[in-house]
N, C-alpha and C positions, 0 to 999 in steps of 0.2 A: 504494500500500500504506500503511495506516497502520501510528503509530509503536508502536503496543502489537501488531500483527502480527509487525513490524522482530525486534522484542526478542523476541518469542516464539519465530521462528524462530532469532534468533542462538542464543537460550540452550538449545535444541532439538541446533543443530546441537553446541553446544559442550558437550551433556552426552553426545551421541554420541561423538566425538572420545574424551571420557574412557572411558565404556565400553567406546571399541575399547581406549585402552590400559591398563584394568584387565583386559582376556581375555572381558569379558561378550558383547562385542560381535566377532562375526568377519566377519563377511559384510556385505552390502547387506541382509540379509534381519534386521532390528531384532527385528520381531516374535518370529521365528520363533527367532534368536539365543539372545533371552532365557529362552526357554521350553527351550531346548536347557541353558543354563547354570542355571535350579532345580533339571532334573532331575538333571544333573553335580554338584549343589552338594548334594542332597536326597538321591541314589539311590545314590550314590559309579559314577555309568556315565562309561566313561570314551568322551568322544565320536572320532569319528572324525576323523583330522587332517588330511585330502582334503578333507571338508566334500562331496563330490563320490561318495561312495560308492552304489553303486545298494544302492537299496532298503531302507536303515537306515541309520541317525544314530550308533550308538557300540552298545558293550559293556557289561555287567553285570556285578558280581563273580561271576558262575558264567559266564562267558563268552556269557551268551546274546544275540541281535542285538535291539538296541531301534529302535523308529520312535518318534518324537516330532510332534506335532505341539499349534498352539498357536490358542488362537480370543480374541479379544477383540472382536468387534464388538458394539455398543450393538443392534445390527437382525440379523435373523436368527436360526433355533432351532434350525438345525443343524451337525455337521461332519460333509462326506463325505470318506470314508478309500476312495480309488482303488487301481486294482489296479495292483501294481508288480510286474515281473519279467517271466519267459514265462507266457502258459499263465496263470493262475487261481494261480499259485504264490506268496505270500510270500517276502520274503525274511528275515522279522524274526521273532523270537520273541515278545516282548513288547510293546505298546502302550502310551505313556505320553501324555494331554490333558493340555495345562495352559492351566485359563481366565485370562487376564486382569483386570483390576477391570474394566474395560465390559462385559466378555463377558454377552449377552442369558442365556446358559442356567448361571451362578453360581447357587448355590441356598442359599450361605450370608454374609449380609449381614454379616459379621464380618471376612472372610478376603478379603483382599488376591489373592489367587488359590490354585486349586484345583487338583489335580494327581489326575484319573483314571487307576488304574494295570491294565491288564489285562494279567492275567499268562496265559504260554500263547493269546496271541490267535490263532497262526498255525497251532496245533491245532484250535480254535474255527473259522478262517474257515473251516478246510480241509471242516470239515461243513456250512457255508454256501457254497451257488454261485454267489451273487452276486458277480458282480464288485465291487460299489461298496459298502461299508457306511456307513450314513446314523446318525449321533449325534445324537440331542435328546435332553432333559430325563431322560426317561424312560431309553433304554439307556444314558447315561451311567452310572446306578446299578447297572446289570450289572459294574463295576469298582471296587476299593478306593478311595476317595478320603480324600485329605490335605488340610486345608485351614491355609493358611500368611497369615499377616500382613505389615506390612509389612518388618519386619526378616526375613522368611523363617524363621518358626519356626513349628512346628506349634501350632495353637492345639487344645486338648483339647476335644471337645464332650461 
């Protein structure tokens, strides 16, 4: 291994360390942590403290159930959103994306990451019989979108 690898990883693992013990970071799951904590920090949702809950991530200030999920990859143009529960049933009210800066399907070269918000998703899938709904470019704009900097503040467009 080289010595610019060495340090990347030290300084890698030691900025994780700290995000576990600022609350950012709960899990093994970095990615997905994070994306759990804008929306927690952005949305006032208070997440679930199992981490383990079937089929939603936390609560709304109107108590309704959120699913979150999170995409950063540089390659790829979609998210599939899989079916969770029995049966064709949701468990969650609302949907919240949040891209990453690598994320291939970002659409505004400003904003540090992006937060698609679909409200009533699980009214929505319920008229869709797909089990598996597939996000690119395009149905992403089917949802409110935030787009946030690096300090996590809304930038105005």
């Amino acid at each position: 291994m080289k010595k610019k690898q060495i340090e990347a990883l030290n300084e890698f693992l030691g900025a994780v360390k700290e995000l576990r013990k600022c609350g950012v970071i709960r899990s093994e799951k970095y990615l997905g942590d994070i994306a759990e904590f804008i929306v927690q920090e952005k949305f006032s949702v208070k997440l679930c403290e199992n981490q383990r809950e079937k089929g939603y991530d936390g609560l709304d200030t109107k108590n309704k159930k959120v699913q979150i999920k999170s995409h950063n990859a540089p390659i790829g143009t979609n998210i599939q959103i899989g079916e969770v529960g029995e049966g064709n049933e949701r468990k969650y009210d609302d949907l919240y994306i949040v891209l990453g800066p690598e994320s291939l399907l970002k659409q505004c070269s400003r904003a540090v990451y992006e937060v698609y918000v679909f409200n009533d998703y699980k009214q929505e899938y319920s008229r869709n019989k797909k089990k598996i709904d597939s996000f690119g470019q395009k149905s992403l704009h089917r949802g409110k979108v935030i787009y946030l900097d690096e300090l996590l503040q809304i930038i105005p467009l």
